[in-house]
C-alpha positions as CSV (number, residue, x, y, z in Angstrom):
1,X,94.6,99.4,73.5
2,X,91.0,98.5,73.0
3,X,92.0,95.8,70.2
4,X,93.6,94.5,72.9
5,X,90.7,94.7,75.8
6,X,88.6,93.0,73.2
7,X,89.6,89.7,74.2
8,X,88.2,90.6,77.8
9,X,84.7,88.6,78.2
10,X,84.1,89.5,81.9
11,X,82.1,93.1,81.8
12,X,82.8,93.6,85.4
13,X,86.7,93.8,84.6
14,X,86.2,95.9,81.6
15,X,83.7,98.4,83.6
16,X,86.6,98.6,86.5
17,X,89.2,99.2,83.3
18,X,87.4,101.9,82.1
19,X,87.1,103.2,85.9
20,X,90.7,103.5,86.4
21,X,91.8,104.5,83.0
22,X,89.1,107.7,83.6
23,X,91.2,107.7,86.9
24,X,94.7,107.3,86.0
25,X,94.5,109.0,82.6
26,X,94.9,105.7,80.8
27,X,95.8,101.9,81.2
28,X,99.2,101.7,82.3
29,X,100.7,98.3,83.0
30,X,101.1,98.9,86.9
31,X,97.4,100.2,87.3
32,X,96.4,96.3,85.3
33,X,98.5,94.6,88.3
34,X,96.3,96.8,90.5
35,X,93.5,95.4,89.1
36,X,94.5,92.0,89.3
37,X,95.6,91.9,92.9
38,X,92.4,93.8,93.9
39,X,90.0,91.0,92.7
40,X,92.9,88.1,93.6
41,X,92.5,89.8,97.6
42,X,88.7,89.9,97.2
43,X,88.7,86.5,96.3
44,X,90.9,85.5,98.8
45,X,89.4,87.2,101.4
46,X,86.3,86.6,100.3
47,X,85.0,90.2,100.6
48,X,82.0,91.4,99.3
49,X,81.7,94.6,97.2
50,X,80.8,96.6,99.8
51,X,82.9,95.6,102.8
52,X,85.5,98.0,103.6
53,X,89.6,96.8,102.6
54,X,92.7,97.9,103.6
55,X,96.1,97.8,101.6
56,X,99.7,98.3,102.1
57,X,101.2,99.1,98.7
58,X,105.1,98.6,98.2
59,X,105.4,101.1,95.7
60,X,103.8,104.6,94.3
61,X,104.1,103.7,91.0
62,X,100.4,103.4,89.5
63,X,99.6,100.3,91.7
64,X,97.5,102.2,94.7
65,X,95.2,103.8,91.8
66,X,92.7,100.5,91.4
67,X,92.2,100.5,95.4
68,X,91.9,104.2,95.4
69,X,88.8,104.3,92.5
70,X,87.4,100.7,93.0
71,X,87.8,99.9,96.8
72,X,87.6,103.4,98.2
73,X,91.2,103.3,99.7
74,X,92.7,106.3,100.1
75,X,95.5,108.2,102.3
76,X,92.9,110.3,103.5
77,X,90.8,107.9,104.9
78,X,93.8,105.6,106.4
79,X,92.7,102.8,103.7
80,X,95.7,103.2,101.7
81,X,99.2,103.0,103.2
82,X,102.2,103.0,101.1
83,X,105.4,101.7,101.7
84,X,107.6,102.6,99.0
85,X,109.5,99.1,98.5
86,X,109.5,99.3,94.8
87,X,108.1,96.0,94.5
88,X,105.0,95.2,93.0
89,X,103.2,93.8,95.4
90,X,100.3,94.2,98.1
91,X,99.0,93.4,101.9
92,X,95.4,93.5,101.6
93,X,92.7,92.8,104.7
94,X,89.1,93.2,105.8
95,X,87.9,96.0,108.8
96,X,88.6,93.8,111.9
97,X,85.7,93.6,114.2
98,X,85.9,95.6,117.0
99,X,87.9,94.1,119.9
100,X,90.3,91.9,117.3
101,X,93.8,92.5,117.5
102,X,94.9,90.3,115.0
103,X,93.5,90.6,111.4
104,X,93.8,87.8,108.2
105,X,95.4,89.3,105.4
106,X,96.7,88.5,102.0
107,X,100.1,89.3,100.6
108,X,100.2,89.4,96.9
109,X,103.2,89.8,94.5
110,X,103.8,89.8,91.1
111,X,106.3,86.7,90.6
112,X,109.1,87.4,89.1
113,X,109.6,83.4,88.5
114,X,106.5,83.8,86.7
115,X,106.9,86.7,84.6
116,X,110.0,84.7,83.2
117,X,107.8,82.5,81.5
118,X,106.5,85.3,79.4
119,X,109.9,86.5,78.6
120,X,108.8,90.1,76.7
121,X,106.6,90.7,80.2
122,X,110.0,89.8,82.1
123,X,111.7,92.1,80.2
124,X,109.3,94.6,80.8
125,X,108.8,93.6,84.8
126,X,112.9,94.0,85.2
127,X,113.2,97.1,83.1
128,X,115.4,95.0,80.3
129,X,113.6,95.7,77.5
130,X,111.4,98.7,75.6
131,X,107.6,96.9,76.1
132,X,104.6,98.9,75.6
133,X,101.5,99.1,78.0
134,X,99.6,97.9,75.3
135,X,102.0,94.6,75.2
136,X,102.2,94.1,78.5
137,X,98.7,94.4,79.7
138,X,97.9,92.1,76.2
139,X,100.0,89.2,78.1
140,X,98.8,90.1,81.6
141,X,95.5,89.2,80.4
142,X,96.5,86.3,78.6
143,X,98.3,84.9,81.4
144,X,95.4,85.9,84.3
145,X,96.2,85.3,87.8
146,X,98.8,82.9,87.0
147,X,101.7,85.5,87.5
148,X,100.8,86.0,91.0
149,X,101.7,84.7,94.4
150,X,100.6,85.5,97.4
151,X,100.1,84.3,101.1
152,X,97.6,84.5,103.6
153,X,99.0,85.9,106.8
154,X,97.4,87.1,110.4
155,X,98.7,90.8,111.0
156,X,98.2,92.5,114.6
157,X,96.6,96.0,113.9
158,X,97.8,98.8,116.2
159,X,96.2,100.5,118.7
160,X,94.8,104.1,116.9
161,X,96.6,106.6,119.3
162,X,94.4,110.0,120.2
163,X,95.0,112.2,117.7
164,X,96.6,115.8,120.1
165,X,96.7,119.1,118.4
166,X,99.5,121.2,119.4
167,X,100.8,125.1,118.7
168,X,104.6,125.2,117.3
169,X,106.5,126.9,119.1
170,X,108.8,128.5,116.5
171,X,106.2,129.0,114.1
172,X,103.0,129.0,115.5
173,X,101.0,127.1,113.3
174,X,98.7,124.3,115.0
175,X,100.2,120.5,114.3
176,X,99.2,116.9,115.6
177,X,102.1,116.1,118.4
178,X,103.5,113.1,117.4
179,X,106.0,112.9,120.4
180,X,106.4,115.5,123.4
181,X,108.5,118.0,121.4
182,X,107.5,121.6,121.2
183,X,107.8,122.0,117.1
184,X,106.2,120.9,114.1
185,X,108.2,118.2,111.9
186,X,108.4,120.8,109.3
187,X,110.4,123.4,111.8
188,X,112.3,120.0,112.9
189,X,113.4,119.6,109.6
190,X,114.1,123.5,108.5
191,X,116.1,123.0,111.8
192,X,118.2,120.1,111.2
193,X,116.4,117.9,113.7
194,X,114.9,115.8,111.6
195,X,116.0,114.5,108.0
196,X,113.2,113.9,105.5
């Protein structure tokens, strides 16, 4: 692979490759993408380095680990939300000022129209073919940003609901009530109640 990041000039992208690799154990395709759509939103969104982002990503697979190391996002801190679409693609915004209920946002995607012109990438992007990181993330970089798309779009954030700390009443263990109900979702689901 680093044949292949030599033909990187920008040292900021190469210091957030070597961040992620550390993270994600190496440079996978997807965690590339990530990357990519994290400096395509700041851009967008003109965000400075410091300013706090939210994202929405459509798929588990290796995508959320550039917003988990270089943007601070993270499940745990309600930064990172993922909705396991399978696509590769994002919904990115800013901290909304206090007392805004609607919030600009980007929604980026990698184009599978694009991808088509690098048809080894395609094949790799649609699972046709046997493609290498080290090939793909050769022709991301060659091709840039120009396999993106994405579109701005306002989003109406939701009201944060007070978190309430309840005892289960078949197990006893302490859980934040989501509804009225009297158990945990784990005793709901042991139950039959509830399907995971």
């Amino acid at each position: 692979m680093n044949d292949v990041l030599k033909k990187i000039n920008d040292p900021y992208l190469l210091f957030q490759i070597e961040r992620v690799s550390s993270f994600h154990g190496y440079l996978s395709t997807g965690a590339f993408i990530g990357i990519q759509m994290l400096n395509i939103a700041k851009r967008v969104l003109n965000a400075d380095s410091g300013e706090q982002l939210y994202v929405t990503c459509e798929t588990y697979n290796c995508l959320p680990d550039p917003f988990q190391i270089l943007a601070g996002c993270t499940i745990g801190n309600k930064k990172l939300k993922i909705r396991d679409y399978g696509k590769m693609a994002v919904l990115v915004n800013k901290r909304a000022p206090d007392g805004q209920t609607l919030i600009r946002s980007v929604r980026i995607v990698l184009d599978p129209a694009k991808t088509a012109q690098y048809p080894r990438l395609h094949d790799w992007y649609m699972k046709t073919g046997n493609i290498t990181h080290k090939e793909a993330v050769s022709i991301l970089i060659d091709a840039g940003e120009s396999l993106y798309k994405y579109k701005i779009i306002d989003i109406e954030l939701q009201e944060k609901p007070e978190k309430r700390i309840a005892l289960c009443d078949n197990c006893g263990e302490s859980f934040v009530r989501k509804n009225d109900g009297p158990l945990c979702q784990e005793c709901m689901e042991n139950i039959g109640v509830l399907k995971e």
